[in-house]
C-alpha positions as CSV (number, residue, x, y, z in Angstrom):
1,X,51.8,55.7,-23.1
2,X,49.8,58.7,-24.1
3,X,46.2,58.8,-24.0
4,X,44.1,60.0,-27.3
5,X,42.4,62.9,-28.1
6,X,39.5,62.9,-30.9
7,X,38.6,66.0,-31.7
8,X,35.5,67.5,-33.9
9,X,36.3,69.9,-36.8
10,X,33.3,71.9,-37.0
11,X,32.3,74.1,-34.3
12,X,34.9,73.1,-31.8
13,X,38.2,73.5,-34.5
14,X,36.4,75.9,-37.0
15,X,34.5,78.1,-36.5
16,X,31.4,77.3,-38.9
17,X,28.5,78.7,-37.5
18,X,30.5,82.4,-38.0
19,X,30.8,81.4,-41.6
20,X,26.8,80.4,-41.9
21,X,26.1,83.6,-40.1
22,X,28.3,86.0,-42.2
23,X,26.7,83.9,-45.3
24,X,23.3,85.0,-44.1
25,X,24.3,88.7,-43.4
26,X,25.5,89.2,-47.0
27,X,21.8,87.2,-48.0
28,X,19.3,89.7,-49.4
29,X,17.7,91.3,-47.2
30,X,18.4,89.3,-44.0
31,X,16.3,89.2,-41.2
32,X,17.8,89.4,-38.0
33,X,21.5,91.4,-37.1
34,X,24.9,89.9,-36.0
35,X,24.1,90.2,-32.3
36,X,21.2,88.3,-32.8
37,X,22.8,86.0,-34.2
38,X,25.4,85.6,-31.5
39,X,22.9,84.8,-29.1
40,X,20.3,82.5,-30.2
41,X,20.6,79.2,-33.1
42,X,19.4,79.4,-36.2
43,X,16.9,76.9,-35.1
44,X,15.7,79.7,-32.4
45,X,15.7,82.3,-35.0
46,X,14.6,80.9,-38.3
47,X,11.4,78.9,-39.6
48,X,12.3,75.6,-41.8
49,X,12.4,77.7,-45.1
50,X,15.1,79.6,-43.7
51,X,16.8,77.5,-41.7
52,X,17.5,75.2,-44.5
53,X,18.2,77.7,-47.0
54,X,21.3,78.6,-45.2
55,X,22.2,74.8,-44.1
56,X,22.0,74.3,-47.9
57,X,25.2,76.2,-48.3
58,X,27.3,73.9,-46.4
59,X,26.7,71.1,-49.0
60,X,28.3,73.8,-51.8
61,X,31.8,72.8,-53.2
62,X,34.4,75.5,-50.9
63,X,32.1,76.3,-48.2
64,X,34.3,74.2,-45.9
65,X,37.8,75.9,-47.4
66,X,37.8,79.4,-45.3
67,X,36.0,78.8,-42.1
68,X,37.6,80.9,-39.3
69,X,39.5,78.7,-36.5
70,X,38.1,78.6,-33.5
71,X,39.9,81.6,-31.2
72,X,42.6,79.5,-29.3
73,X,42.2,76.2,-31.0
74,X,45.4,76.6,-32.7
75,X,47.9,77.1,-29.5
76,X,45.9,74.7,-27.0
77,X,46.1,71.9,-29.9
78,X,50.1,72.7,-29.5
79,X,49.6,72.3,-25.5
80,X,47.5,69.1,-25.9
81,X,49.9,67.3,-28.5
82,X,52.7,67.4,-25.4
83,X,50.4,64.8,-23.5
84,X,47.8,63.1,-26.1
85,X,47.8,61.5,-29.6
86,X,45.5,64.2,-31.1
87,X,43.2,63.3,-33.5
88,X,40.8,64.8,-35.4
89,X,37.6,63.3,-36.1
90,X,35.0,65.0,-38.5
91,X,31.7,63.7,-39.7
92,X,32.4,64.6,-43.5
93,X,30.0,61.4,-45.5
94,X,27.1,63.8,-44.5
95,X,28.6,66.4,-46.7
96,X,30.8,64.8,-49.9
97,X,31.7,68.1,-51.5
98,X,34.0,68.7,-48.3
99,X,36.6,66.2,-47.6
100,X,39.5,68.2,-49.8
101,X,38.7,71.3,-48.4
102,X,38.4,70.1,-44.7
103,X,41.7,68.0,-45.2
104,X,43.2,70.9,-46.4
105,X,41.8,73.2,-43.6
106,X,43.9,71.2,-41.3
107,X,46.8,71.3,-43.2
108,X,47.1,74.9,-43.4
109,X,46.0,75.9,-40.1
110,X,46.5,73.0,-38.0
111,X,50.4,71.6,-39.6
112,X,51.0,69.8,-36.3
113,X,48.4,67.6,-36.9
114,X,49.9,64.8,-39.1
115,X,47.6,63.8,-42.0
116,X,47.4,60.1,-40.7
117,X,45.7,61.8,-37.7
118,X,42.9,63.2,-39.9
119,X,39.1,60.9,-39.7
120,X,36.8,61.5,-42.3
121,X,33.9,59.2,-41.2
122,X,30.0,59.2,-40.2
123,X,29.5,57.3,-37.1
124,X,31.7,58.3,-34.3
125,X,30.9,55.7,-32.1
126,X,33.6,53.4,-33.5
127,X,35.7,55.5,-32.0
128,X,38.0,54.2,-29.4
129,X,39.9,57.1,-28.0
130,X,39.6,58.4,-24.1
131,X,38.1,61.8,-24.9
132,X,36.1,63.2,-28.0
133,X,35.8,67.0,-27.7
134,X,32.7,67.6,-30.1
135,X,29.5,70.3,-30.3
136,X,26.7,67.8,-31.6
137,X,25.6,66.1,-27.8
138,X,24.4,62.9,-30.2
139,X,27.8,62.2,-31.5
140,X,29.4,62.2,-27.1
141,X,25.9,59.8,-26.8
142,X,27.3,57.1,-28.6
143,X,31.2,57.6,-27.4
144,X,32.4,55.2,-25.1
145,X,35.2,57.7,-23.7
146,X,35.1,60.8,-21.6
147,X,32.7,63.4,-23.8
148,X,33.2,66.9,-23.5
149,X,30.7,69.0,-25.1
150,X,32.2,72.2,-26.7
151,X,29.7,75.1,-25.7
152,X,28.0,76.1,-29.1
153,X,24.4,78.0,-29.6
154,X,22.7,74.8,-30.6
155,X,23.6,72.6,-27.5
156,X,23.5,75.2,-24.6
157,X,20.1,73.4,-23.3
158,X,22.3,70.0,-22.9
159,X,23.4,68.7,-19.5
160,X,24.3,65.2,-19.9
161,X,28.1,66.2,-20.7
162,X,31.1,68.0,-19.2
163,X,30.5,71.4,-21.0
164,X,33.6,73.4,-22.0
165,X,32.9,77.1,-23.4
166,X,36.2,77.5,-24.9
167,X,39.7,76.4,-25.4
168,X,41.0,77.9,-22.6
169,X,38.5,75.4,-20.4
170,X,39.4,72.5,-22.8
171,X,43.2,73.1,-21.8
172,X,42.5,73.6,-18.0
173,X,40.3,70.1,-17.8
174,X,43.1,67.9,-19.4
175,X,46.2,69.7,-18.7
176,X,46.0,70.4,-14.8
């Protein structure tokens, strides 16, 4: 019987923090410059005025529709789908404007992924799989599984949780 796989859309699937960042670069008269913005979070970066002013985006009908994919997500989602149940597990009652574009997000870039595999919820401790790959280290606190943390700018300071930086890592800790 294969083991399951739950697996966070944003940050770890999509790539949403290049969205909020390109967002801020075509802002008027922005602040800082991409490399910046590559190396340190918005929390680093911005005071609250400005920090929420761009998280106030992602509550906008279609900010969810063309997020980049995460470099490698697509093929190692292929790899893991030979060995797991693959699931993916995104926390969209925080943001109500985005469950048709996030559904449809997975249904164009991730077809493998059966719809019935897609969970739109809040709380991800209900979750009974044996891994959840996610970015936010609160949502692997509560996860009664193995948690991997998916490297992203916001949780580099966290060491409670198997850390992987990319897809490439993800594949080599659950395929080998």
């Amino acid at each position: 019987m294969k083991q399951t796989i739950c697996i966070d859309q944003d940050d770890v699937l999509a790539d949403t923090h290049a969205k909020l960042v390109k967002l801020y670069l075509q802002s008027d008269a922005p602040r800082y410059e991409l490399a910046e913005l590559q190396e340190k979070s918005f929390q680093e970066l911005f005071h609250e005025e400005e920090r929420n002013a761009v998280y106030r985006q992602i509550h906008e009908p279609g900010f969810f529709a063309d997020i980049p994919v995460m470099p490698g997500a697509q093929e190692a989602i292929v790899h893991l789908q030979e060995r797991y149940n693959v699931f993916v597990a995104t926390a969209a009652m925080e943001f109500p404007n985005s469950f048709r574009d996030k559904y449809d997000w997975l249904a164009e870039h991730f077809p493998t992924i059966h719809w019935k595999n897609y969970i739109f919820l809040g709380d991800k401790s209900i979750l009974g799989a044996n891994f959840l790959i996610d970015d936010m280290p609160y949502n692997l606190h509560t996860f009664t599984g193995k948690g991997l943390l998916f490297d992203a700018l916001h949780n580099r300071d966290e060491t409670a949780y198997t850390r992987v930086r990319n897809w490439t890592e993800v594949l080599g800790l659950l395929l080998d």
